[in-house]
C-alpha positions as CSV (number, residue, x, y, z in Angstrom):
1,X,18.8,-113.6,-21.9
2,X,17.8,-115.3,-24.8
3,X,14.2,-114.1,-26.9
4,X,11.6,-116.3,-28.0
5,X,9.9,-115.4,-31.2
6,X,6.6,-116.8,-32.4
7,X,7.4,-117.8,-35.2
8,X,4.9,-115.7,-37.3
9,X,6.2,-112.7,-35.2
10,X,9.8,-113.6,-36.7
11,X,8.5,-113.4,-41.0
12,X,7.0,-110.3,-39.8
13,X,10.0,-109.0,-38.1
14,X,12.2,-109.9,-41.3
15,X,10.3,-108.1,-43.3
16,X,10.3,-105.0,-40.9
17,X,14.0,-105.4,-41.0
18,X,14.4,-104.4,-44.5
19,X,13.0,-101.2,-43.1
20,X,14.4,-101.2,-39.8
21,X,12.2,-98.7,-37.7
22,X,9.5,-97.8,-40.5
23,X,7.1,-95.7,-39.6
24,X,3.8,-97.1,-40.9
25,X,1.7,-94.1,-40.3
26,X,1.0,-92.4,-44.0
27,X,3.1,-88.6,-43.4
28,X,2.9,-85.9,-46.6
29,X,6.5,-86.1,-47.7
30,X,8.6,-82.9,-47.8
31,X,7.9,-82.5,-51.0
32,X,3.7,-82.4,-50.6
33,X,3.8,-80.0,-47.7
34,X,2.0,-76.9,-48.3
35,X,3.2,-73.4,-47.9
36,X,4.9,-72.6,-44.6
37,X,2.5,-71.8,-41.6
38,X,2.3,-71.9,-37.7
39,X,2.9,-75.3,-36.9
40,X,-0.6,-76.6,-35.1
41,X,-0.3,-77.1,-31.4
42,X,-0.5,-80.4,-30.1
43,X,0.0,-81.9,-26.6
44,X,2.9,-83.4,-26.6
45,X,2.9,-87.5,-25.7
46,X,6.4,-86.9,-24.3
47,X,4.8,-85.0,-21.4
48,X,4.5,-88.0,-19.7
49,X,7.1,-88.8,-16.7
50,X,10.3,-87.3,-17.4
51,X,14.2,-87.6,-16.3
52,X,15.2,-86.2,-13.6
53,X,18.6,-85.2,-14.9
54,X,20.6,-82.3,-13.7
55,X,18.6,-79.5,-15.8
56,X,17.5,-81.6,-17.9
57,X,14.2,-79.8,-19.3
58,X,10.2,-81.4,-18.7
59,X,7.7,-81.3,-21.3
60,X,6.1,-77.4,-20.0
61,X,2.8,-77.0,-21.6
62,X,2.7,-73.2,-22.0
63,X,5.5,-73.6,-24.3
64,X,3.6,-75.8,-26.4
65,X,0.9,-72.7,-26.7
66,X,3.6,-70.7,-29.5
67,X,4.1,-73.1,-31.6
68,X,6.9,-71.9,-33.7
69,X,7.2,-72.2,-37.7
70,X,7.4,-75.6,-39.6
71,X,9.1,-75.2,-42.9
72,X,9.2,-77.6,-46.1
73,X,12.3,-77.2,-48.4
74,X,14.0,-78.4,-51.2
75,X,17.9,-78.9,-52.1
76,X,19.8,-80.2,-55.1
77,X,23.1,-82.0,-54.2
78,X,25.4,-84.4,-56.2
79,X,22.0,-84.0,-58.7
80,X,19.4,-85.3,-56.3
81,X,16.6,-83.4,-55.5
82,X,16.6,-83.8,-51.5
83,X,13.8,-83.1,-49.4
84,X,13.8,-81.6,-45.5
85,X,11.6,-79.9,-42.9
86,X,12.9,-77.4,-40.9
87,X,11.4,-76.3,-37.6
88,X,12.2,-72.4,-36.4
89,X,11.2,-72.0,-32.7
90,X,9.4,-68.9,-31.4
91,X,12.7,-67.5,-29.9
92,X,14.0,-67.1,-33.7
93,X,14.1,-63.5,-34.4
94,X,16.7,-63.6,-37.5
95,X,19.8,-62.1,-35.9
96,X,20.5,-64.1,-32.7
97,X,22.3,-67.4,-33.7
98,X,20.6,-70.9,-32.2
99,X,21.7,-74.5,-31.8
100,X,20.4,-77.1,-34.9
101,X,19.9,-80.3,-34.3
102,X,19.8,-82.5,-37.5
103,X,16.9,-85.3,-36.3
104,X,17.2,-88.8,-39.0
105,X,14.4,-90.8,-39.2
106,X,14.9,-94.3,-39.3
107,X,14.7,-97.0,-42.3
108,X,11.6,-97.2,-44.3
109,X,10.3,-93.6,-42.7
110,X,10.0,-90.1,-43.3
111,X,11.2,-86.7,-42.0
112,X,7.2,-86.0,-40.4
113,X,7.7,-89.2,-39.0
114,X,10.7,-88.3,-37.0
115,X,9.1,-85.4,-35.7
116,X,5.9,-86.7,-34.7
117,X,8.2,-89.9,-33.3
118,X,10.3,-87.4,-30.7
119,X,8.0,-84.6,-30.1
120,X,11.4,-82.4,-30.7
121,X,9.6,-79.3,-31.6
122,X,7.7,-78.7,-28.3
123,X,11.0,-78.9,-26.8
124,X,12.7,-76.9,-29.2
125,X,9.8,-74.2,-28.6
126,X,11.2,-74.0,-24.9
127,X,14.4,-74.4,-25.3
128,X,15.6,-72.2,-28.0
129,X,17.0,-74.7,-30.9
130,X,16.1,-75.1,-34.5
131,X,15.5,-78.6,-35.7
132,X,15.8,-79.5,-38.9
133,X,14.2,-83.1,-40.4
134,X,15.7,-84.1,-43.5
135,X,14.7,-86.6,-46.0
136,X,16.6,-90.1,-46.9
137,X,16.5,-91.4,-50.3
138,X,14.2,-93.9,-50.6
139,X,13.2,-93.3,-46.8
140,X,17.1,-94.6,-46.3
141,X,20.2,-93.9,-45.2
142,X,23.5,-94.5,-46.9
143,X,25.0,-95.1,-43.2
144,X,28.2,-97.0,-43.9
145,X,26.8,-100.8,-43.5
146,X,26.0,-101.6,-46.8
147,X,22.4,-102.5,-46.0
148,X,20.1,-99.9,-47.7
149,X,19.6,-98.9,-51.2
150,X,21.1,-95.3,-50.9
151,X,24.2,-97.0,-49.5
152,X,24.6,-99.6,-52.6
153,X,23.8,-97.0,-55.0
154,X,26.8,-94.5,-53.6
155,X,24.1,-91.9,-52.3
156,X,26.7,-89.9,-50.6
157,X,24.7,-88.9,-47.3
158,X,27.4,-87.0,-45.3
159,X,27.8,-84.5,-48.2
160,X,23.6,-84.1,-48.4
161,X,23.7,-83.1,-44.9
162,X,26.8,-81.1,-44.4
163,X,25.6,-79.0,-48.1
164,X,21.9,-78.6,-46.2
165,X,23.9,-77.0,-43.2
166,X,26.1,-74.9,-45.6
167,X,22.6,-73.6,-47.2
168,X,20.8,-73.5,-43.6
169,X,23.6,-71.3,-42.9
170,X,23.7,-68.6,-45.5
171,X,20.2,-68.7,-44.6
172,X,19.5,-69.0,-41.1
173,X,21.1,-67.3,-37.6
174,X,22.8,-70.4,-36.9
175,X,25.6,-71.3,-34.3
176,X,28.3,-73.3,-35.9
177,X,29.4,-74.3,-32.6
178,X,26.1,-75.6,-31.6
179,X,25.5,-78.5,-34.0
180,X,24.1,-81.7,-33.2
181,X,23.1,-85.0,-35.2
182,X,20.7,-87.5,-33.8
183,X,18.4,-90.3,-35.1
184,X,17.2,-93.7,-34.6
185,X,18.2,-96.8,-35.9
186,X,19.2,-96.0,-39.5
187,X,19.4,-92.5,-38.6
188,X,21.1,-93.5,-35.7
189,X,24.1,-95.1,-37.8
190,X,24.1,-92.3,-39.7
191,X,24.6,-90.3,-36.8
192,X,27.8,-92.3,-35.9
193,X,28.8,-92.1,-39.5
194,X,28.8,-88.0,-39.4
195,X,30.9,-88.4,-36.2
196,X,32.9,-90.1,-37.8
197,X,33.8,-88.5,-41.1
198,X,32.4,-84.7,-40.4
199,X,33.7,-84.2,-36.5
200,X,34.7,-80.6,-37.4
201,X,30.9,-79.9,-38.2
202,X,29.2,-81.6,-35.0
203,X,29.5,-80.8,-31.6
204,X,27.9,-83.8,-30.2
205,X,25.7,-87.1,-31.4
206,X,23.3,-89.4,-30.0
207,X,22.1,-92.6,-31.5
208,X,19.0,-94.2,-30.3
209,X,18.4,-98.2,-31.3
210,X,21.7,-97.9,-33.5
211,X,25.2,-99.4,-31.8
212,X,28.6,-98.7,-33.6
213,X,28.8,-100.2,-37.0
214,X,31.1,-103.3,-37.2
215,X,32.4,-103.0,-40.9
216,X,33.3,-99.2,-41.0
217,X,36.2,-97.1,-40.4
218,X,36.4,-94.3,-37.7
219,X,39.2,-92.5,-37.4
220,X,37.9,-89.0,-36.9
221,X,40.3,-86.1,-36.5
222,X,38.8,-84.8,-33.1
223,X,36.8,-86.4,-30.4
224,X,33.2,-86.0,-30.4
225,X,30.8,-86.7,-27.4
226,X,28.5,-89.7,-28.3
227,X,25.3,-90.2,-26.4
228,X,24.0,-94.0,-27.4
229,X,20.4,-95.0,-26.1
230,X,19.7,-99.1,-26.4
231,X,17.1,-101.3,-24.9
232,X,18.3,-104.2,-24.2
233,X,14.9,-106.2,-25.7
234,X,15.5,-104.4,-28.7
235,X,14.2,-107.3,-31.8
236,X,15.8,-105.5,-35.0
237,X,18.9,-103.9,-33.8
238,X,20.1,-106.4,-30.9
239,X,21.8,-105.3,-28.1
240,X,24.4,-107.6,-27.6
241,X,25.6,-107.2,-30.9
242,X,25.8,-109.3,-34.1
243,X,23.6,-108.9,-37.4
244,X,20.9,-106.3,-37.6
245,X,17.8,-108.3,-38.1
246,X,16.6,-109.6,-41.9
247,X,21.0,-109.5,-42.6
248,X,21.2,-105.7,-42.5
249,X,25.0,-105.7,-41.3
250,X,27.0,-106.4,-38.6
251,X,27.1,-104.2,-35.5
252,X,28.9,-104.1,-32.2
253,X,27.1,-104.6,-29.0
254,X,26.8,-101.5,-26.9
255,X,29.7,-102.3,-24.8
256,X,31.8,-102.5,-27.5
257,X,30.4,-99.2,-28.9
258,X,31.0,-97.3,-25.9
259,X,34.4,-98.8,-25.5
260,X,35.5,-98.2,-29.1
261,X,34.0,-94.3,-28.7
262,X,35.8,-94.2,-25.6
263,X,39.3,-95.0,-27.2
264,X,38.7,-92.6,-30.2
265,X,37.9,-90.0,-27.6
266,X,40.9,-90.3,-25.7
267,X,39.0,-91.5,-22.5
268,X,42.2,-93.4,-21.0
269,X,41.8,-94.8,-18.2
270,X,38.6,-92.5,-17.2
271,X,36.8,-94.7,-14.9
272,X,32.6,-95.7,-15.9
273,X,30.3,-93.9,-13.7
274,X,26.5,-96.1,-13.6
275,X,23.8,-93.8,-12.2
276,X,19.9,-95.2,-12.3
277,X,17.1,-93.5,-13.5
278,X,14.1,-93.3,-11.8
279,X,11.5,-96.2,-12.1
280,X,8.3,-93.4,-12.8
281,X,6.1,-95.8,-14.8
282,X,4.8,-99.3,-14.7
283,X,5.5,-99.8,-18.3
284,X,8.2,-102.9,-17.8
285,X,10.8,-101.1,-18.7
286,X,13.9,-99.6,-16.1
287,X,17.3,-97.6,-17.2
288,X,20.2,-96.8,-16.3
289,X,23.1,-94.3,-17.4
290,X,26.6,-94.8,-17.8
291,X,28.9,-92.0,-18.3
292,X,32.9,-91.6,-19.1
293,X,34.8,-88.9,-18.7
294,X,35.9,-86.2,-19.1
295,X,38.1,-87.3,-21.9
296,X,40.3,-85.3,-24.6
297,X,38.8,-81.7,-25.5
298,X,36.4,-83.0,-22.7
299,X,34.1,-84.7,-24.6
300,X,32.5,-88.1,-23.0
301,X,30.7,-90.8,-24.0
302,X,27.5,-92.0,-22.2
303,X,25.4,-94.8,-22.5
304,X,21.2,-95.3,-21.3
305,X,20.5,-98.9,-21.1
306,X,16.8,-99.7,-21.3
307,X,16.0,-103.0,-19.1
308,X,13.3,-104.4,-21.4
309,X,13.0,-102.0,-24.1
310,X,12.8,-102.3,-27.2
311,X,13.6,-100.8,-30.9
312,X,12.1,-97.7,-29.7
313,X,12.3,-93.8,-28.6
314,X,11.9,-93.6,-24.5
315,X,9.0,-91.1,-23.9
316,X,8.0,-91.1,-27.5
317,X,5.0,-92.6,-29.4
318,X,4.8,-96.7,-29.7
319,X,4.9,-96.6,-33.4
320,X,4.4,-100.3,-33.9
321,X,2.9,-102.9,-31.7
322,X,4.7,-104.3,-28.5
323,X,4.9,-107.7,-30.2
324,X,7.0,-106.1,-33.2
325,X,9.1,-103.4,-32.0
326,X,9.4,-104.6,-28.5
327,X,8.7,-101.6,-25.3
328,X,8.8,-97.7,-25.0
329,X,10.1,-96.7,-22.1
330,X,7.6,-94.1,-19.7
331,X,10.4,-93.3,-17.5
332,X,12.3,-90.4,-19.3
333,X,12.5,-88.3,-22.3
334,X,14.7,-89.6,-24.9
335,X,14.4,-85.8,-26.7
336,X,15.0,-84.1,-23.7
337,X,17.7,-86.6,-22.4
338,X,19.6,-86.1,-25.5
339,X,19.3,-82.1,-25.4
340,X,20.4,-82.0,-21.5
341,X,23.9,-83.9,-23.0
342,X,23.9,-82.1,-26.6
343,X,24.0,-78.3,-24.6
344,X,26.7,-79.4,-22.8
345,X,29.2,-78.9,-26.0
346,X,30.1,-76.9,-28.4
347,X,32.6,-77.0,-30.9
């Protein structure tokens, strides 16, 4: 249904757009963190209501009580001096290999941003996964649309993040099997941009306010399970497809996304399943899941539509004002949604 925008709203919106996602809370970058120490324990804002997918795991305040071991590091690739946080959980003893999710934070923000965004690291604490933050030139992504600064430069992103992994590995107890890539909204391209040219390296993505990119080749060697989450009221990165606000590319709707995943993955003529999630707060917002497959090498691709929300993180914190960034959905966990389908696959 069509939006109306004050008109004010909509100069403030272009601007955001060159950002698309900023966080505007001031974070230390990588590079001003001190010296590694236990990470402070915080109550979690995600332990609000929660899915209630199949083992799907609930904010559980005693795991928030060991808080695990947050990490600033350097890297040098293609010459740049690259920055990234990496989060070790309590269950990391050195010898037993874990899951890695690689978390991008969107346009305009920083690596502490995404982590204070998802509330990953409480979740990561109970679940047994290392998370690792990195940092985007300029607080950008080069994510294939041609929109951000590292992209028109020829920052090559996809080699930053698969070297990082390579020297996370030689490192770390790591599971190459158990490798994940998520992000939202320029971090969420950039997700569908490693599916896309690195499937060998990830076992599964998820995108959150990011579709499919519209000008960009995909022709990955292997399917790879793809987990999109969209709100439907979504101001920068609109739902139905089109331009991503302030002329920041073209982008397919999420029908097309999942459709286009689902032919790259083999899907046939696997039939949609739509399941709803359960209305558990009075925040304007409702979702709903739709799933396909199994399809080749049984990956899938699944879709979570949030009814009235915006260019947000379900369950996360409401970075910008309603009237900006549009809802955050109270009714599930987008960090724990997306773990319940990443542990699913391996590679």
């Amino acid at each position: 249904m069509p939006r109306i925008i004050v008109p004010v709203l909509l100069l403030v919106l272009a601007a955001l757009a060159c950002n698309a996602a900023a966080d505007v809370t001031p974070e230390p970058t990588p590079e001003s963190e001190p010296e590694p120490t236990a990470e402070p324990t915080a109550t979690p804002e995600s332990a609000q209501p929660t899915l209630d997918r199949v083992e799907a795991p609930t904010a559980d305040p005693d795991a928030t009580e060991t808080p695990g071991l947050l990490i600033p590091e350097r890297i040098t690739v293609d010459g740049l001096e690259r920055g990234y946080v990496l989060h070790l959980p309590p269950a990391y003893d050195g010898s037993t290999p874990l899951p890695v999710i690689v978390a991008l934070h969107g346009g305009g923000g920083r690596a502490l941003n995404m982590r204070n965004l998802t509330d990953l690291n409480p979740l990561a604490n109970q679940e047994g996964f290392i998370v690792v933050y990195p940092q985007g030139i300029d607080q950008n992504w080069a994510d294939g649309r041609g929109a951000t600064g590292p992209d028109q430069t020829g920052v090559d992103d996809v080699n930053f993040i698969l070297t990082l992994l390579d020297a996370l590995a030689a490192e770390y107890a790591i599971d190459p099997a158990r490798v994940y890539a998520t992000g939202i909204s320029n971090g969420g391209f950039m997700s569908q941009r490693l599916a896309c040219e690195a499937p060998d390296r990830f076992a599964a993505v998820a995108s959150v306010a990011a579709t499919f990119q519209a000008d960009f080749s995909c022709d990955p060697a292997r399917p790879t399970p793809v987990l999109f989450i969209l709100g439907t009221d979504d101001p920068l990165v609109p739902y139905e497809g089109g331009e991503v606000a302030g002329e920041r590319g073209a982008i397919f709707s999420a029908e097309e996304s999942v459709t286009r995943w689902a032919a790259i993955n083999g899907c046939g003529d696997t039939p949609p399943v739509t399941t709803t999630i359960p209305d558990a707060a009075a925040d304007g917002t409702t979702a709903e899941v739709t799933t396909i497959g199994p399809c080749a090498q049984g990956s899938a691709v699944e879709l979570v539509t949030v009814v009235g929300g915006g260019h947000t993180w379900p369950g996360g914190r409401q970075y910008l004002g309603e009237g900006l960034i549009g809802k955050t959905s109270r009714d599930f966990s987008a960090s724990a949604w997306i773990w319940s389908f990443f542990k699913a696959y391996a590679r």
